[in-house]
py3Dmol code that shows the C-alpha trace and the ligand (Angstrom):
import py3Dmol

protein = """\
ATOM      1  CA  UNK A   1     226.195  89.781 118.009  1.00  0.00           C
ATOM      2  CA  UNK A   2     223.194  87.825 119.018  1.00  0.00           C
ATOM      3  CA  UNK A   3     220.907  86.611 116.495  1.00  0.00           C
ATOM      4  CA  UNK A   4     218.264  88.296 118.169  1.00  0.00           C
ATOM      5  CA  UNK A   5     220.175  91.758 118.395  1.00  0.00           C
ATOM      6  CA  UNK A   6     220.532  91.736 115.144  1.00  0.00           C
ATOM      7  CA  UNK A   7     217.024  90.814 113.979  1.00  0.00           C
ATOM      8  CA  UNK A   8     216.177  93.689 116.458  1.00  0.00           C
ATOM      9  CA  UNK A   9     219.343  96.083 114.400  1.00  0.00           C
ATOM     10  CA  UNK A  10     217.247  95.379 111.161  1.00  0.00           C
ATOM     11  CA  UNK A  11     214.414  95.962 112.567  1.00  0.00           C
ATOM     12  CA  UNK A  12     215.549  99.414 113.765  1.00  0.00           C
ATOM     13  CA  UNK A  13     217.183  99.841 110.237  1.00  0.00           C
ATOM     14  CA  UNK A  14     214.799  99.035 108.304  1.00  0.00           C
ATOM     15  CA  UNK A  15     212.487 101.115 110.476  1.00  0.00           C
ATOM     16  CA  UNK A  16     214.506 104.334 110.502  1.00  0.00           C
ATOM     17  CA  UNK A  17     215.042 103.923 106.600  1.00  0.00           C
ATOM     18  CA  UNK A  18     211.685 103.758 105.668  1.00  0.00           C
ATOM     19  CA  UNK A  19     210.499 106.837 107.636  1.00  0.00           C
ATOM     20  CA  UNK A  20     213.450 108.788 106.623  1.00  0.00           C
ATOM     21  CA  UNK A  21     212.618 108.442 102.798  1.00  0.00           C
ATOM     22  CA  UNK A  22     209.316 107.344 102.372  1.00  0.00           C
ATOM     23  CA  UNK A  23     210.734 104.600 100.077  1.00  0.00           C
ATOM     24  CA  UNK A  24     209.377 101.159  99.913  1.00  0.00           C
ATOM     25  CA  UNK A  25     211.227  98.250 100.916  1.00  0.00           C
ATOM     26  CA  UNK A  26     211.708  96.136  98.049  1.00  0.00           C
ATOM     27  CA  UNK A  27     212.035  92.012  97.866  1.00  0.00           C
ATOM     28  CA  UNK A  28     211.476  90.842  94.129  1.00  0.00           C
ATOM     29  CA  UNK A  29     212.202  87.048  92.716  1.00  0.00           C
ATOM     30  CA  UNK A  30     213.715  86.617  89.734  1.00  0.00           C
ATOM     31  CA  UNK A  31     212.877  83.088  89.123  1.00  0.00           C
ATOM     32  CA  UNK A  32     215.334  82.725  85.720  1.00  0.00           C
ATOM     33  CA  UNK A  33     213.976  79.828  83.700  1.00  0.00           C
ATOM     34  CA  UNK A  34     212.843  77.776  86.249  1.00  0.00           C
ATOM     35  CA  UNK A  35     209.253  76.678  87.650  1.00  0.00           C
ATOM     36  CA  UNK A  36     206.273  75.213  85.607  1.00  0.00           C
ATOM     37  CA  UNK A  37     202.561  76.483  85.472  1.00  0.00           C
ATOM     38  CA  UNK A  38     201.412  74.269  87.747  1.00  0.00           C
ATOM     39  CA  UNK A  39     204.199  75.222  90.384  1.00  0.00           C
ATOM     40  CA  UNK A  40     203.412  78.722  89.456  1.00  0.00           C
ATOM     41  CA  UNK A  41     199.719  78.243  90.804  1.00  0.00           C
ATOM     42  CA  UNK A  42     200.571  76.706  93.522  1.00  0.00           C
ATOM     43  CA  UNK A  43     203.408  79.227  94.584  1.00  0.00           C
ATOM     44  CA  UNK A  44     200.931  82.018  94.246  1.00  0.00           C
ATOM     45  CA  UNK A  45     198.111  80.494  96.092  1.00  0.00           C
ATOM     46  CA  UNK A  46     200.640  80.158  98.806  1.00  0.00           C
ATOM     47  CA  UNK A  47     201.731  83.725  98.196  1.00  0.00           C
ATOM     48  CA  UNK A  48     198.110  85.118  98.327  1.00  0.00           C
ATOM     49  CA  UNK A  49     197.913  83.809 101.617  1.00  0.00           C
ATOM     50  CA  UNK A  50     201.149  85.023 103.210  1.00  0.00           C
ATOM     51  CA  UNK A  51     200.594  88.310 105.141  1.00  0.00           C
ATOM     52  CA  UNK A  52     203.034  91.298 103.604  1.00  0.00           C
ATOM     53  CA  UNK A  53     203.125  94.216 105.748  1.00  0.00           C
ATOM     54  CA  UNK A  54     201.886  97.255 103.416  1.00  0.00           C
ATOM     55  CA  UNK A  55     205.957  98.656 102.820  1.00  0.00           C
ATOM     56  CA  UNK A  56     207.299  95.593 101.753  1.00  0.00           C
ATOM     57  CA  UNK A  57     207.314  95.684  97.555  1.00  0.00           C
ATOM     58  CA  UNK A  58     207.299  92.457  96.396  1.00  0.00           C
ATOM     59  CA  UNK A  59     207.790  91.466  93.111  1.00  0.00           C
ATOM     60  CA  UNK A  60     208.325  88.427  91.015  1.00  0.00           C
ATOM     61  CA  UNK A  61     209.794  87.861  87.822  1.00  0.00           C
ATOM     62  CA  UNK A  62     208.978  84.858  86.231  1.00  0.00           C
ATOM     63  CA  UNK A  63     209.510  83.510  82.520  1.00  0.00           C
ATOM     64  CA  UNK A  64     207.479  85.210  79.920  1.00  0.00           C
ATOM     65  CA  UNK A  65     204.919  82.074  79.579  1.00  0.00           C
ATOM     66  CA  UNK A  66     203.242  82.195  82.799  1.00  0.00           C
ATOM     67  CA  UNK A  67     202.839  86.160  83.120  1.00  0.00           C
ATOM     68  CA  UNK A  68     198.946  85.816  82.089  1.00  0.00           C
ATOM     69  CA  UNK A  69     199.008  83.359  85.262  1.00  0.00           C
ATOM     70  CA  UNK A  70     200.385  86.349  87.785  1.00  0.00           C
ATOM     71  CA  UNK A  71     197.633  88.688  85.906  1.00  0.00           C
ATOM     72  CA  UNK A  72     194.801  86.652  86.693  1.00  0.00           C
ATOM     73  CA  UNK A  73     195.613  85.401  89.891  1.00  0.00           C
ATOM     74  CA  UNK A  74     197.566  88.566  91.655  1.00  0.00           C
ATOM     75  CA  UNK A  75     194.439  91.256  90.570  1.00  0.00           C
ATOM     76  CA  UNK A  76     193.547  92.058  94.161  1.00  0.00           C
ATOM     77  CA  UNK A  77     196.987  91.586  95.366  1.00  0.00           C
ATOM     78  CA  UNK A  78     199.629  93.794  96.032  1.00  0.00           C
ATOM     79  CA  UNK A  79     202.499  91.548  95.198  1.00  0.00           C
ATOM     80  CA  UNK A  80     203.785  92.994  91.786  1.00  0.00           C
ATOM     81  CA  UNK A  81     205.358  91.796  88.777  1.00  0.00           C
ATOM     82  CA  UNK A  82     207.173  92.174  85.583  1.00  0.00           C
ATOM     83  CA  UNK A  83     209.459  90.823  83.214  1.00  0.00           C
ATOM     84  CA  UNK A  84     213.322  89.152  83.124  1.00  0.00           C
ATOM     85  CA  UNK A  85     213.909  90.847  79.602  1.00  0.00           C
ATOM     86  CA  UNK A  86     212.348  93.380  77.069  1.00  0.00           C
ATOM     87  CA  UNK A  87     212.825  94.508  73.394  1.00  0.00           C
ATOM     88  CA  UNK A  88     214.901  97.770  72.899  1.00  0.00           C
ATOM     89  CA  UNK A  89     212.582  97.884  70.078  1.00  0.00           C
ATOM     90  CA  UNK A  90     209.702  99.385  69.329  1.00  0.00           C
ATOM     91  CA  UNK A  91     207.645  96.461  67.554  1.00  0.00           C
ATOM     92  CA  UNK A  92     208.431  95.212  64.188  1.00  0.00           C
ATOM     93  CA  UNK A  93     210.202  91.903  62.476  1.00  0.00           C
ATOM     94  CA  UNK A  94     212.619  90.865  65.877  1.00  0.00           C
ATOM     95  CA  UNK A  95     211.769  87.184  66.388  1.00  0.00           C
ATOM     96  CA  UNK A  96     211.692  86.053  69.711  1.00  0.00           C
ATOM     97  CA  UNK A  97     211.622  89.292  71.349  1.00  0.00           C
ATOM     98  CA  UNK A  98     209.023  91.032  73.611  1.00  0.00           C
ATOM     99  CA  UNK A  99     208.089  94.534  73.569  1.00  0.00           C
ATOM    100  CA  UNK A 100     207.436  96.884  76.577  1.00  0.00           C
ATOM    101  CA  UNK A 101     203.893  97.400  75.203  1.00  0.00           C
ATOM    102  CA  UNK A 102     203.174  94.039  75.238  1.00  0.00           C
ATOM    103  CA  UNK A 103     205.062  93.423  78.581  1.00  0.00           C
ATOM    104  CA  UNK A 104     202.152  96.532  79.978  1.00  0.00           C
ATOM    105  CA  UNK A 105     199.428  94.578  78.185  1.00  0.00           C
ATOM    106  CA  UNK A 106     199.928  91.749  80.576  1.00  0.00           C
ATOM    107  CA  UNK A 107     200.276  93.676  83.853  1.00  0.00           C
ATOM    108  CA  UNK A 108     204.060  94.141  84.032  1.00  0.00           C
ATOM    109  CA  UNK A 109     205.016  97.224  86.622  1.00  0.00           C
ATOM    110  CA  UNK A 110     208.674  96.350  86.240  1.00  0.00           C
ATOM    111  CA  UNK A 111     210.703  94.584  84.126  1.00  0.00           C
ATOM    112  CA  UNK A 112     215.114  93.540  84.608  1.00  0.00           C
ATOM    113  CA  UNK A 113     217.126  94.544  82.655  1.00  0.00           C
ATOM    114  CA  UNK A 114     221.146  93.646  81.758  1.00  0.00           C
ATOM    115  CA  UNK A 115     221.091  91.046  84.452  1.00  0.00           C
ATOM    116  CA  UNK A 116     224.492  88.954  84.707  1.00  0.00           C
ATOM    117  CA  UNK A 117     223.053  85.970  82.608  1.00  0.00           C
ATOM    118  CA  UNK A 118     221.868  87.933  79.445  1.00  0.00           C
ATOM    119  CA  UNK A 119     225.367  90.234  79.879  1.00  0.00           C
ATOM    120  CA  UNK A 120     227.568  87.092  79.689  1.00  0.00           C
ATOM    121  CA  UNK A 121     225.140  84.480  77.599  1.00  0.00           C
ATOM    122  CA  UNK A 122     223.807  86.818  75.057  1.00  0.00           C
ATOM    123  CA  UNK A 123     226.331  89.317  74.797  1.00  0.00           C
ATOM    124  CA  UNK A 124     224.052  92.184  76.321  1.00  0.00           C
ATOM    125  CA  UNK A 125     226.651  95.489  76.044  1.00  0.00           C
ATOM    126  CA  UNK A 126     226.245  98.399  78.606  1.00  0.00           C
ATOM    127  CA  UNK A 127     224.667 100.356  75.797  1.00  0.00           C
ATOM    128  CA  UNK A 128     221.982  97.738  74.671  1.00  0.00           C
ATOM    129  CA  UNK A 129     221.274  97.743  78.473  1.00  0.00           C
ATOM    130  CA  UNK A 130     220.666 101.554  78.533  1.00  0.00           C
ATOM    131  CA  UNK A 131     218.351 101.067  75.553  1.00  0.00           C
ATOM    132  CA  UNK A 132     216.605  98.325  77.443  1.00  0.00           C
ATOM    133  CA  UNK A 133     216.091 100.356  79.926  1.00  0.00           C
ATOM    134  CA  UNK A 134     214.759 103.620  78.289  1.00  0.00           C
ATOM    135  CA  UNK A 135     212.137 101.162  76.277  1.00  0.00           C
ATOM    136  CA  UNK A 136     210.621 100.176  79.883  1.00  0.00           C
ATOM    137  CA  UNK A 137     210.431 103.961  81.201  1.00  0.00           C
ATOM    138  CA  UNK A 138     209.143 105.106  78.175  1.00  0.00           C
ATOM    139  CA  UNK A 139     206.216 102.694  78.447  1.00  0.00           C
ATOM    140  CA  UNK A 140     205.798 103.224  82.441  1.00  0.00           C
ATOM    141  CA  UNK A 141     207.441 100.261  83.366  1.00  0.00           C
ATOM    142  CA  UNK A 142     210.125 100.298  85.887  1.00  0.00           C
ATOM    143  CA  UNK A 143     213.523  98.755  85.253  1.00  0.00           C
ATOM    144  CA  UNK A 144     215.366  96.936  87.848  1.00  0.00           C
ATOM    145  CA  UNK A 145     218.755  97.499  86.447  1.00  0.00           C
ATOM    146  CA  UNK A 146     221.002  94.772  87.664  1.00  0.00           C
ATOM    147  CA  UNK A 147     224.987  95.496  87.558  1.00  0.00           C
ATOM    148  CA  UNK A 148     227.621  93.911  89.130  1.00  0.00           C
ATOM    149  CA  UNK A 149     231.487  92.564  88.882  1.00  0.00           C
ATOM    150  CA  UNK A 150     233.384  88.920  87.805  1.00  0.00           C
ATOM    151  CA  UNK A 151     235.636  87.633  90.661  1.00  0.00           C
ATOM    152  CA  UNK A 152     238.150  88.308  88.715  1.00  0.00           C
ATOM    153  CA  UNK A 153     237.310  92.536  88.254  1.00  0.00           C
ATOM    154  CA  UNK A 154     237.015  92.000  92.219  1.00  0.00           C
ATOM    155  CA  UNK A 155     240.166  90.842  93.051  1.00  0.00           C
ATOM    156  CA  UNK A 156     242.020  93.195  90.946  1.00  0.00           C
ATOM    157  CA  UNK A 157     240.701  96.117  91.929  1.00  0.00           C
ATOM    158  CA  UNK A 158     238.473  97.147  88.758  1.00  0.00           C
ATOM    159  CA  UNK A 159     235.545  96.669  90.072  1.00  0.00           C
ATOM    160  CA  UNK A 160     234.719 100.313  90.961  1.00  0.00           C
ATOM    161  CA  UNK A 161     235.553 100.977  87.001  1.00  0.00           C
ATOM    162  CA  UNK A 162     232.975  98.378  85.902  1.00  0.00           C
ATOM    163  CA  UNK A 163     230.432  99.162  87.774  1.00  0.00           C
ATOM    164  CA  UNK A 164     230.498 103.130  87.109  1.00  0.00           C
ATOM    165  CA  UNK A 165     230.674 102.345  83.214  1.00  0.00           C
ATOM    166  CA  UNK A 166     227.654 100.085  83.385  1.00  0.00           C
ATOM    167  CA  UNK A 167     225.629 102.465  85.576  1.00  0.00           C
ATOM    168  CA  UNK A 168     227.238 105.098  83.211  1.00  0.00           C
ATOM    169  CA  UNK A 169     225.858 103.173  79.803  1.00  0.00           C
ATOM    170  CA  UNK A 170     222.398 103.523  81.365  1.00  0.00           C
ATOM    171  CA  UNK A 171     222.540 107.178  82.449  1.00  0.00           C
ATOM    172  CA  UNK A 172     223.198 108.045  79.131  1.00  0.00           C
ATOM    173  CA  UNK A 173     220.217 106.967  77.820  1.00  0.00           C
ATOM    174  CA  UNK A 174     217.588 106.937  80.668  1.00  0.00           C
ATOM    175  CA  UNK A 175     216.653 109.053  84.125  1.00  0.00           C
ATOM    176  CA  UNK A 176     218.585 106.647  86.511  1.00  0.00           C
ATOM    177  CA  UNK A 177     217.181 107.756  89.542  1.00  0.00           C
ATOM    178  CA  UNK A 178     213.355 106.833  88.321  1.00  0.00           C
ATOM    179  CA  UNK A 179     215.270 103.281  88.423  1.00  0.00           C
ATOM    180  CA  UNK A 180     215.864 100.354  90.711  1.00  0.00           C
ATOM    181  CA  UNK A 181     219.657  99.029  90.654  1.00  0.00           C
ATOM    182  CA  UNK A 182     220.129  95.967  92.091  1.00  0.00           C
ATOM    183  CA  UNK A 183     223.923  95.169  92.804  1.00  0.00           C
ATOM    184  CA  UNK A 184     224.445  91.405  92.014  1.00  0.00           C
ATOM    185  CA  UNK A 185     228.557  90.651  91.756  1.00  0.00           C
ATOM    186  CA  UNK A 186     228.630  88.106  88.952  1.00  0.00           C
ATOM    187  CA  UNK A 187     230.459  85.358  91.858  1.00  0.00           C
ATOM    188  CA  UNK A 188     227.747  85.615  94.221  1.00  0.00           C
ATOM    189  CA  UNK A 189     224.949  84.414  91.685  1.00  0.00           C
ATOM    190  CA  UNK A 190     223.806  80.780  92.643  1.00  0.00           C
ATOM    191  CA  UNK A 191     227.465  79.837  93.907  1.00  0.00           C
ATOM    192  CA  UNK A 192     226.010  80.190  97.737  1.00  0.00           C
ATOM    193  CA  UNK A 193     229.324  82.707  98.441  1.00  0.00           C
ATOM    194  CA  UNK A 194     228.570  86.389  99.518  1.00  0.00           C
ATOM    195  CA  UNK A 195     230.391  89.249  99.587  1.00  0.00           C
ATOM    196  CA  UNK A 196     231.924  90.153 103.539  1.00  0.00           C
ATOM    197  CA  UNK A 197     229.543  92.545 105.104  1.00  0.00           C
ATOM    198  CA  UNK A 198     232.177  95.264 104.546  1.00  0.00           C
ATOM    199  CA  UNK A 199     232.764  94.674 100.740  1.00  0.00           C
ATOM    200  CA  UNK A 200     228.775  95.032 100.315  1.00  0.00           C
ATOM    201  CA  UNK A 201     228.293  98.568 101.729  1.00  0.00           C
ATOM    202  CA  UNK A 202     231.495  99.976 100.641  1.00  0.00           C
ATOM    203  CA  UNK A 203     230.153  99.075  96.696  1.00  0.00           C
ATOM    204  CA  UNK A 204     226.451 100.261  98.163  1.00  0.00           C
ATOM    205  CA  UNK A 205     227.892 103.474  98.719  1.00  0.00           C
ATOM    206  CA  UNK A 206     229.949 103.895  95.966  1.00  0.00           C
ATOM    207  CA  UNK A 207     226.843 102.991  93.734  1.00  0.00           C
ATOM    208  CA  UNK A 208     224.549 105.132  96.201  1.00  0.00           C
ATOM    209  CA  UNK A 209     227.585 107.627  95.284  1.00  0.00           C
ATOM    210  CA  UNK A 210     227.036 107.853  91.374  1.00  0.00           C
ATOM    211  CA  UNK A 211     223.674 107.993  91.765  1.00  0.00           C
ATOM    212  CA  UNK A 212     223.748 111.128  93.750  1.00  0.00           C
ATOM    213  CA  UNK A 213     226.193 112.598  90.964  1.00  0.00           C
ATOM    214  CA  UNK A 214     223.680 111.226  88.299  1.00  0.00           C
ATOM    215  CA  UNK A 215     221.590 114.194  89.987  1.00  0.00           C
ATOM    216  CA  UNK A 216     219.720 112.346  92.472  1.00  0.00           C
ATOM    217  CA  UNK A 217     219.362 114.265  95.837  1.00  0.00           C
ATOM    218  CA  UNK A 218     220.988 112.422  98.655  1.00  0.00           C
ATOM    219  CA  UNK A 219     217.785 110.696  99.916  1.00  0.00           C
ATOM    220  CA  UNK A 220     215.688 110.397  96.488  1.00  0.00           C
ATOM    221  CA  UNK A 221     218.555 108.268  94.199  1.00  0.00           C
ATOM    222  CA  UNK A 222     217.160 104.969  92.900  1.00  0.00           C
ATOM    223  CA  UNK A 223     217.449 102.177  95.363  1.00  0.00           C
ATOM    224  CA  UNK A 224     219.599  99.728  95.571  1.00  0.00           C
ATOM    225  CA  UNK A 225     219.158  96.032  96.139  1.00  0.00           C
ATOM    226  CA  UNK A 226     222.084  93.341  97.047  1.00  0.00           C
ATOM    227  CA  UNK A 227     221.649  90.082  94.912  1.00  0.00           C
ATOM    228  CA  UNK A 228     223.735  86.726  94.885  1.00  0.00           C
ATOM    229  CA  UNK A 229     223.034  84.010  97.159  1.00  0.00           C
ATOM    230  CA  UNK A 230     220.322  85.392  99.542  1.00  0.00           C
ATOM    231  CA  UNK A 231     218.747  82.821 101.819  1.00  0.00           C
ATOM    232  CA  UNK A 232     216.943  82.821 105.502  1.00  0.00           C
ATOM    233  CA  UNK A 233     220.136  82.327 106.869  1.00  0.00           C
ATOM    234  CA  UNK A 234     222.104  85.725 105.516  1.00  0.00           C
ATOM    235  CA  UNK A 235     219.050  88.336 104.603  1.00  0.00           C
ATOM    236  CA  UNK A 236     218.954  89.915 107.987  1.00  0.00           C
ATOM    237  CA  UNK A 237     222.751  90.635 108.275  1.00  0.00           C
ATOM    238  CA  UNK A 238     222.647  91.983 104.795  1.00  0.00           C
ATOM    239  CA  UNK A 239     219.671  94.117 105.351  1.00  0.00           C
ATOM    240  CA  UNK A 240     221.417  95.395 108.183  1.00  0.00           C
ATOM    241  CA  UNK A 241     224.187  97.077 105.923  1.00  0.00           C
ATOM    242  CA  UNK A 242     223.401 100.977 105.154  1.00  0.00           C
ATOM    243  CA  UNK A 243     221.926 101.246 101.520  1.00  0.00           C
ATOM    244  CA  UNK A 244     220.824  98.437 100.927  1.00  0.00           C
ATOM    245  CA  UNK A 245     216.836  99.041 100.324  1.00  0.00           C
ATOM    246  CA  UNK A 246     216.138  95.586  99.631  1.00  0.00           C
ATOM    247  CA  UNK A 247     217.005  92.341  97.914  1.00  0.00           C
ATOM    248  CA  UNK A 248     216.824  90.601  93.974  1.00  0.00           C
ATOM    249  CA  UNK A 249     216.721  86.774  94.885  1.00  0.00           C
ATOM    250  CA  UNK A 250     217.264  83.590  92.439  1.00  0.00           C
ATOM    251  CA  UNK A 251     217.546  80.440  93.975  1.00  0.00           C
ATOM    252  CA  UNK A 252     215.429  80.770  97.515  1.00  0.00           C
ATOM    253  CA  UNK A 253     212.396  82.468  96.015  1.00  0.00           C
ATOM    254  CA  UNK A 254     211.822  79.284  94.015  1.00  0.00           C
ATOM    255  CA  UNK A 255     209.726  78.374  96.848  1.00  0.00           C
ATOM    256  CA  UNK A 256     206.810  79.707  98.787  1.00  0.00           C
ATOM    257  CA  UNK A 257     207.729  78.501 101.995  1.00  0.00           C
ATOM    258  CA  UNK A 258     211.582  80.394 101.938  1.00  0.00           C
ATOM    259  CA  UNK A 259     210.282  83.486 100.095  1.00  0.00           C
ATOM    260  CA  UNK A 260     207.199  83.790 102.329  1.00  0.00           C
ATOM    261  CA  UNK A 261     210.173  82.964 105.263  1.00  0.00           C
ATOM    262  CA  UNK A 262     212.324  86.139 103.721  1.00  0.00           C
ATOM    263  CA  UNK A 263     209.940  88.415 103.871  1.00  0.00           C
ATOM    264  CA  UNK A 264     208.641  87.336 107.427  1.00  0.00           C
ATOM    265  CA  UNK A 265     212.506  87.907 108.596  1.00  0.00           C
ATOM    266  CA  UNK A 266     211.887  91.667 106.950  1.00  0.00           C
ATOM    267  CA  UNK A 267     209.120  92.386 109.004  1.00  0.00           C
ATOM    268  CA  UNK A 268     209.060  95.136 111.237  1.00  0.00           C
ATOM    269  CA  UNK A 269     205.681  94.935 112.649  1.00  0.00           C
TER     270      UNK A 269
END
"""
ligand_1 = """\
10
13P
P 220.781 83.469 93.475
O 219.970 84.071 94.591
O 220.307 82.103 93.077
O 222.248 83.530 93.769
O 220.532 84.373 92.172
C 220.667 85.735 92.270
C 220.211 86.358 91.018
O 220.854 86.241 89.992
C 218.958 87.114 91.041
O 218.798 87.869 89.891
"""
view = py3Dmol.view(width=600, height=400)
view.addModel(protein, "pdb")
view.setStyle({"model": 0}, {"cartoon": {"style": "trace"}})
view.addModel(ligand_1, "xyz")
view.setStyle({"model": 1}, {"stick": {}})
view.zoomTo()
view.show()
């Protein structure tokens, strides 16, 4: 297909999508432990003057530090934020860690939780994840739940397995479906390899899938994002796969000019 045939097949999708479910279309940064506050400023100076069309949801999620930058400088915006992490706890005597009342007191709408990185650096189980996760609800914070496989669960088949039990771990202790999952196999992350088109909505589905038998109704599960090497170059043919409602990017949302480029690419109108 012709680049421009498929710009115009996004288009279409993306279109279609939107009207059929009256969902958002969601691009959010996770910018990992990257980016100082000077960068920050000048990112979202940038940002403030890039024109989002009113159903893209953006959101970043930078370190902890520089939150009280996004909450002055993003009050009349509607690019969103939140948090990479938050406390399963309450509030009390857990060094280091940051509570979903605290993450609300500086403006956080959404916060990740059991991405990759914490999973396999900090030993994050499915169940602390589910935790995690009821801790944001509870405090009106949305989590974007991020799951996803090792090359190795990939190539022998278990993914399916690993992916149910750690959207199963989180169903157990929160309402799924008031959730954003964002489907990020652990090989994709920063290693500029992505999944072939066909490998990305037959897990979309089968996630789309347990959501429905999680109780959501067909159209109203949570939606579901595709992480792991996103750039200019792949985001249209991977926003043209069915159920994918948007995207989780880490390396090419480090700067203004490729975001601001991503989201352009998104735009219908
Ligand atoms: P990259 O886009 O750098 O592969 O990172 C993806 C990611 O982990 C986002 O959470």
């Amino acid at each position: 297909m012709e680049r421009k045939e498929i710009e115009e097949l996004v288009r279409r999708r993306i279109t279609e999508k939107l009207k059929r479910t009256g969902k958002e279309y969601i691009v959010a940064a996770n910018w990992k432990m990257n980016m100082s506050a000077k960068e920050t400023k000048r990112f979202l100076d940038q940002m403030n003057e890039t024109e989002i069309p009113q159903y893209l949801k953006t959101i970043i999620f930078p370190p902890y530090p520089y939150l009280y930058i996004f909450q002055k400088m993003l009050r009349y915006s509607r690019i969103a934020y939140g948090a990479q992490d938050i406390a399963k706890e309450e509030k009390g005597a857990y060094t280091g860690e940051v509570s979903a009342d605290m993450l609300a007191d500086m403006g956080c709408s959404y916060t990740l939780t059991g991405h990759s990185e914490r999973r396999g650096y900090y030993a994050e189980t499915p169940q602390i994840v589910g935790e995690k996760t009821k801790a944001a609800l509870a405090h009106g914070i949305t989590p974007v739940i991020c799951i996803g496989e090792t090359l190795e669960e990939r190539q022998s088949g278990t993914y399916k397995e690993i992916l149910r039990l750690q959207l199963d771990a989180v169903s157990a202790e929160a309402e799924i479906n008031s959730c954003i999952i964002a489907y990020e196999p652990v090989w994709a992350i920063g290693t500029g390899v992505i999944p072939k088109m066909s490998e990305i909505a037959g897990t979309h589905e089968f996630i789309h899938s347990i959501l429905v038998s999680c109780g959501g109704a067909s159209e109203k599960t949570a939606p579901i994002l595709y992480g792991g090497s996103v750039n200019e170059k792949n985001v249209n043919d991977i926003a043209s796969v069915d159920y994918v409602d948007g995207f989780l990017i880490g390396g090419a949302s480090l700067k203004a000019e490729s975001f601001g480029k991503i989201l352009k690419l998104l735009s219908v109108d």
